[in-house]
C-alpha positions as CSV (number, residue, x, y, z in Angstrom):
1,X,64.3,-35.3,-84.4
2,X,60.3,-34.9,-84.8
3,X,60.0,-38.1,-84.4
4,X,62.3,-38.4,-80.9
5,X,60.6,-35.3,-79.6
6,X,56.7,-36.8,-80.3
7,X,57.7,-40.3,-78.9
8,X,59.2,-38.5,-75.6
9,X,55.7,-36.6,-75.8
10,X,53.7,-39.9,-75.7
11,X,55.8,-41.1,-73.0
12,X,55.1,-38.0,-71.1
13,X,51.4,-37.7,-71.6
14,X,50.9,-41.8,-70.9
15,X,52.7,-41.5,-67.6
16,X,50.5,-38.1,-66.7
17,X,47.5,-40.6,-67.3
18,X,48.6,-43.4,-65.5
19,X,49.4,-41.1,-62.3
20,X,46.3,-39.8,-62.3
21,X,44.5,-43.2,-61.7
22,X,46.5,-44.2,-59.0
23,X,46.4,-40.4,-57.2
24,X,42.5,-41.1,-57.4
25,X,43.2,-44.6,-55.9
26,X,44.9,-43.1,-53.4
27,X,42.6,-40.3,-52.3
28,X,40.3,-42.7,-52.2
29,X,41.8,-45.1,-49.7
30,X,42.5,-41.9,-47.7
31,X,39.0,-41.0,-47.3
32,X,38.5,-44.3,-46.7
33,X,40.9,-44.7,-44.1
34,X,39.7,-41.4,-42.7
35,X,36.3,-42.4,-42.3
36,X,37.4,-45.6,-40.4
37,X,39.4,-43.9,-38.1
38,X,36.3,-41.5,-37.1
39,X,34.2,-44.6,-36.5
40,X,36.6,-46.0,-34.4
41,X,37.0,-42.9,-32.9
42,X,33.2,-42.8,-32.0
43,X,33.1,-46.6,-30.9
44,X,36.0,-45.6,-28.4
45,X,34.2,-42.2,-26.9
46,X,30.5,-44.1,-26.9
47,X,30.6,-45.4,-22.5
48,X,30.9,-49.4,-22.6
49,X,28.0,-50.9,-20.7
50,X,29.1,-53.0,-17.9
51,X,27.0,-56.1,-17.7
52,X,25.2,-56.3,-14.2
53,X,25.2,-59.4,-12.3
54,X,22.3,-61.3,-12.0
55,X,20.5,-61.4,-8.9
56,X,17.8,-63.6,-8.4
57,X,15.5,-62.1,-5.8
58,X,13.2,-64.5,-3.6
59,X,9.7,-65.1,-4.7
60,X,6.9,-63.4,-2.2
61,X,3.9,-65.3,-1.7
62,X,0.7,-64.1,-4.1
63,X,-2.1,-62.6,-2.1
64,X,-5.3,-63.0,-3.8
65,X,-6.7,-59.4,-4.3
66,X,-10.1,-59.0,-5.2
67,X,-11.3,-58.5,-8.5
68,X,-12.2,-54.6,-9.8
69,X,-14.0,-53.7,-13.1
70,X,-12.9,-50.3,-13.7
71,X,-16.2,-48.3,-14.4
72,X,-15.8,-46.3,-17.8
73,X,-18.2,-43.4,-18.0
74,X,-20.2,-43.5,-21.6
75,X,-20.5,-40.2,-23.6
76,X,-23.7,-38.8,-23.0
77,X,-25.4,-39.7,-26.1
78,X,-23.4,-43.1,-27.1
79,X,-24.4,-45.7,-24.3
80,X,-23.4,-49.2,-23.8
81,X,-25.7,-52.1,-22.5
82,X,-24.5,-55.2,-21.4
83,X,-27.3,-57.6,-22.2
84,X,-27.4,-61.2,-20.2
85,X,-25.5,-63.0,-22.7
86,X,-22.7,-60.3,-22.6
87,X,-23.3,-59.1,-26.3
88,X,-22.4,-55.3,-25.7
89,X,-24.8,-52.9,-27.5
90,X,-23.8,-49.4,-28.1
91,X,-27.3,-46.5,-28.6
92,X,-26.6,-44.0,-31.0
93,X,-28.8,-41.7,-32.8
94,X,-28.3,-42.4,-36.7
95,X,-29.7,-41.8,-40.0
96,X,-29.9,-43.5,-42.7
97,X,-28.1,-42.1,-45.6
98,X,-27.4,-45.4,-47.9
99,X,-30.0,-48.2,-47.4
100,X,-33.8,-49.3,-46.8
101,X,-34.2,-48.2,-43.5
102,X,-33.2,-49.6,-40.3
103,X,-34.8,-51.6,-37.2
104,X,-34.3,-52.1,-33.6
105,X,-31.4,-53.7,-33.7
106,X,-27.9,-53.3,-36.5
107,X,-24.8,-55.2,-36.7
108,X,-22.4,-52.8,-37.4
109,X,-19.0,-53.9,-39.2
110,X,-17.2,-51.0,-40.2
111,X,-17.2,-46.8,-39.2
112,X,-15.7,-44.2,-41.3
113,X,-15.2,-40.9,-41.7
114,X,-15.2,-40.4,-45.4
115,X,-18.5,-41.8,-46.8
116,X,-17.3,-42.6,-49.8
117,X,-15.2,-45.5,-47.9
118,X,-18.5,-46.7,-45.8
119,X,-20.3,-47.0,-49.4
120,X,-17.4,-49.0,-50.8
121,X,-17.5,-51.6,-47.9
122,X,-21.3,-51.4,-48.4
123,X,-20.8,-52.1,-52.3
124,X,-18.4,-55.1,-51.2
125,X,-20.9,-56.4,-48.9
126,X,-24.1,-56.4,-51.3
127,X,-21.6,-57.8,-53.7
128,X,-21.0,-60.8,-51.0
129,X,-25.2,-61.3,-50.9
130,X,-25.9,-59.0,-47.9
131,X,-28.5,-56.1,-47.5
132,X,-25.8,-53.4,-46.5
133,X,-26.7,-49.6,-45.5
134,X,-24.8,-46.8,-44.5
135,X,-26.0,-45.0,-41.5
136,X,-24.7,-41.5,-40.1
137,X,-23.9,-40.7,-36.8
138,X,-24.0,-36.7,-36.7
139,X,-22.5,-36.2,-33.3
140,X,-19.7,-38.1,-33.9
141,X,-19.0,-37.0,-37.8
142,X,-18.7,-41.3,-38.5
143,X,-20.1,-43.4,-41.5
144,X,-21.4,-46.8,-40.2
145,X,-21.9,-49.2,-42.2
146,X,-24.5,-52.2,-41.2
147,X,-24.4,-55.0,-43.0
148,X,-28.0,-56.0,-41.7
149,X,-31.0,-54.9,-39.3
150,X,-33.0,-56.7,-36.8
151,X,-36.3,-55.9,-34.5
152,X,-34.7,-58.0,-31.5
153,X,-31.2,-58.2,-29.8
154,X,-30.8,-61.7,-29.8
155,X,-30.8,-62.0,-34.1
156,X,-28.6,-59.4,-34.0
157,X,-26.2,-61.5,-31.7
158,X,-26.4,-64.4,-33.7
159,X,-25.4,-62.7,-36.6
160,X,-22.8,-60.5,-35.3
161,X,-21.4,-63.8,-33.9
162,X,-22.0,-65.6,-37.5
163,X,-19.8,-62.5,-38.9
164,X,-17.1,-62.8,-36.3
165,X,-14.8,-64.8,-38.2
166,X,-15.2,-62.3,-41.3
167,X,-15.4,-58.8,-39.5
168,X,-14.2,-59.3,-35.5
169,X,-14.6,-56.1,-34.8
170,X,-18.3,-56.1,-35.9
171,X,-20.8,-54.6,-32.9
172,X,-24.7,-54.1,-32.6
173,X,-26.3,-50.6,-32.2
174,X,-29.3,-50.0,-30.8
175,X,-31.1,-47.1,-32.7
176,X,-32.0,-44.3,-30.6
């Protein structure tokens, strides 16, 4: 009799255990199902865009308008000379705080406003061979870093235009 009543047990207790997966399977596949529906739902309630036709609209003859340069007022302390061979040079009033000193005319190739990033692209360019300073600009809080100095504008172009392929955005400063 022990032995009927455990093995009707077992039975019992394995059949508990094996509903239980399948409930879980089910509630599941209802939250799944339930979650579609609200998608769908959503797809249904979002407005369909109609495609517009295509109208092609006849082309107006081009009138030549004259050519404007917008004229961009400088701050007052920061101006910019265009020299004859279109080389723009900006005037600021800097100081050295990294370097030998500077001359008329700097090629500048990178401003910050943490120093210590200007004195790690002035460590990577003594590392490459060149004479690099760091200069300050107080009015405008910025780091530049020149990467050499010259006494006349048109050695500065030619190395700013040497650099060009290394640091595009290089520029020469005119010290003030």
């Amino acid at each position: 009799m022990k032995k009927h009543l455990f093995f009707v047990a077992t039975i019992c207790a394995s059949m508990v255990l094996a509903s239980c997966g399948s409930s879980k399977e089910s509630a599941y596949r209802k939250a799944y199902e339930k979650a579609k529906a609200q998608e769908q739902a959503q797809q249904t309630t979002q407005p369909v865009q109609q495609a517009q036709p295509y109208v092609q609209e006849q082309a107006q003859p081009v009138q030549q308008a004259p050519v404007v340069t917008p004229l961009v007022e400088a701050p007052a302390q920061q101006q910019t000379v265009v020299t004859n061979n279109n080389v723009a040079v900006r005037s600021e009033k800097v100081s050295v705080v990294n370097g030998a000193g500077l001359k008329a005319y700097s090629v500048v190739v990178g401003s910050f406003g943490v120093r210590a990033n200007a004195e790690g692209l002035q460590n990577t360019l003594k590392n490459a061979g060149y004479d690099a300073q760091v200069a300050f600009n107080q009015e405008r809080n910025m780091y530049r870093v020149i990467v050499a100095t010259f006494d006349t504008r048109d050695s500065a172009t030619q190395c700013k235009q040497s650099l060009q392929g290394t640091y595009p955005d290089a520029w020469l400063l005119m010290q003030q």
